[in-house]
Legacy VTK file of the C-alpha trace (Angstrom):
# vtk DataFile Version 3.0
C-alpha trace
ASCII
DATASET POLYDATA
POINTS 68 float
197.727 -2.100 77.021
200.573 -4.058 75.760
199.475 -6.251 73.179
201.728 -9.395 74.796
202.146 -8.746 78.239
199.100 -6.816 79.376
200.682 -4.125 80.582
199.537 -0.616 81.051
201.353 1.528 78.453
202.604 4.817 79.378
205.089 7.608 78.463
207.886 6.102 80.443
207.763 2.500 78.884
205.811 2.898 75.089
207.738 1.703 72.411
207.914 3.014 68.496
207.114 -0.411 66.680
207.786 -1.024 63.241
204.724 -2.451 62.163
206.164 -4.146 59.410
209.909 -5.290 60.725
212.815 -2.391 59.042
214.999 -5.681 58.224
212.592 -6.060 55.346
211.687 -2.493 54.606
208.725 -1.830 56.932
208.687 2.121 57.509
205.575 2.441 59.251
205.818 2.414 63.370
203.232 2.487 66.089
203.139 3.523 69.616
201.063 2.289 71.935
201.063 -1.189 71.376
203.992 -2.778 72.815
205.555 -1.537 76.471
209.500 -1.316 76.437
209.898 -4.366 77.945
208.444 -6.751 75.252
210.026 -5.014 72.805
213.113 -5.450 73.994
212.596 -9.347 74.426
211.099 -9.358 71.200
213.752 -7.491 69.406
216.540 -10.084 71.033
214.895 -12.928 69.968
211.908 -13.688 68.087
212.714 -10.655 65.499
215.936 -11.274 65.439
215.108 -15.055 64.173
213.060 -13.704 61.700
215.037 -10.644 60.557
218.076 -13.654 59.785
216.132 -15.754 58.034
214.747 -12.793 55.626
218.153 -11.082 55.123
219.424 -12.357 51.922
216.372 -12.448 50.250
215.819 -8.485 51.447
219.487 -8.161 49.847
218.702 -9.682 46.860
215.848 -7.727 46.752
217.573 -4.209 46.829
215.194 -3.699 49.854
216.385 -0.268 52.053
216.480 -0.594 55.535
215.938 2.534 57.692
218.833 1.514 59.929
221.424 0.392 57.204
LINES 1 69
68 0 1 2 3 4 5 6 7 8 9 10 11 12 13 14 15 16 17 18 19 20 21 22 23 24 25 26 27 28 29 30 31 32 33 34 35 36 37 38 39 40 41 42 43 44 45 46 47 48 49 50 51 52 53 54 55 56 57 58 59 60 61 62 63 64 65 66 67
């Protein structure tokens, strides 16, 4: 069950979260806790926010990203 939306997760729309977000290093991902849908809403918006605000001091930091 997705863990905002309350939908029943399946193979067709599970997601690979990063449990901690990649913008600030987080390497370990789940499944089966947000459908496709959230975390596409999610990614677009709230993350996003949060990713900004936390991207010079994960610069600064010398933090890797997985992405780049």
């Amino acid at each position: 069950i997705c863990i905002f939306c309350h939908e029943r997760i399946t193979s067709s729309n599970d997601s690979l979260e990063h449990i901690i977000p990649n913008c600030i290093g987080g390497k370990l991902k789940s499944k089966g806790l947000v459908c496709k849908k959230c975390y596409s809403e999610l990614g677009q918006t709230l993350d996003k926010e949060f990713c900004d605000s936390l991207h010079f001091m994960a610069s600064i930091s010398g933090i890797e990203k997985e992405r780049g």
